[in-house]
C-alpha positions in Angstrom: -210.6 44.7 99.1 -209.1 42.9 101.8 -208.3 40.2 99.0 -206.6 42.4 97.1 -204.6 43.0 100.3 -203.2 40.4 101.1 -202.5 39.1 97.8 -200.1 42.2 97.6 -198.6 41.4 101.3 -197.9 37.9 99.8 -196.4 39.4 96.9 -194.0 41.8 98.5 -192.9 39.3 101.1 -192.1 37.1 98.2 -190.1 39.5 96.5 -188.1 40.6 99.6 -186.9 37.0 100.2 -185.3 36.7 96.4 -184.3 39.9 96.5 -182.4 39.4 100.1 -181.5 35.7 99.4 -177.7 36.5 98.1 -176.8 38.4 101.2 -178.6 35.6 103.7 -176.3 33.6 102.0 -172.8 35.7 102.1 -173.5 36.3 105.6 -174.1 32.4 106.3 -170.6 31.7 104.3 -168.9 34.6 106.0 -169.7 33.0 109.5 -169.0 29.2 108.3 -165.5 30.1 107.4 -164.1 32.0 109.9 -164.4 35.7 108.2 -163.6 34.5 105.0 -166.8 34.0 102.8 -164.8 33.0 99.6 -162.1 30.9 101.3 -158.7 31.5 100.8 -158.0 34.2 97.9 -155.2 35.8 96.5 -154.9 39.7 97.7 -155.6 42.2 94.8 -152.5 43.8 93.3 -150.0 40.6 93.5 -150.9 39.3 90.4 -149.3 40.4 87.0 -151.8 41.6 84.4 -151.0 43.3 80.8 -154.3 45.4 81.3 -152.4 46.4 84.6 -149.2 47.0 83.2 -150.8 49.1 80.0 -153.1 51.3 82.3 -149.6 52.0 84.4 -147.8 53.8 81.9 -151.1 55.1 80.3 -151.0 56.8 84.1 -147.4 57.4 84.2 -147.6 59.4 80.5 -150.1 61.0 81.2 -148.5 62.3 84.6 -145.3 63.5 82.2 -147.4 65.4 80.2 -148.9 67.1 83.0 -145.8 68.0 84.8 -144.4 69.2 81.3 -147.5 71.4 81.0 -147.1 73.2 84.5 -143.4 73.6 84.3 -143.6 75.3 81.0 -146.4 77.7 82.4 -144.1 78.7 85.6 -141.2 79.5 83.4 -143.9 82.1 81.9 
């Protein structure tokens, strides 16, 4: 029983270290680079993307057809 026991303490503890292992090692990075764990990177929204641009107006129409929808209902 007290076999069993430990085996299963050993287990565990093995499987906490893989399973906290990636965020040992973003805190190590973080602190080695000055509170910037993936050196310098670009900030999000300066770059130009199509997928960007398509979901904008996706946003935008759908925004028109709304407004259209609750103008129409207070001329009612």
């Amino acid at each position: 029983m007290v076999g069993n026991l430990l085996e299963l303490v050993i287990l565990m503890l093995v499987i906490a270290l893989f399973a906290f292992a990636p965020l040992g090692y973003f805190i190590y990075m973080y602190t080695q680079k000055g509170g910037e764990p993936f050196g310098d990177i670009e900030p999000h929204g300066d770059s130009e993307s199509k997928v960007l641009d398509m979901a904008e107006k996706l946003i935008n129409m759908v925004k028109g057809v709304a407004g259209k929808k609750t103008e129409t209902k207070e001329e009612e």
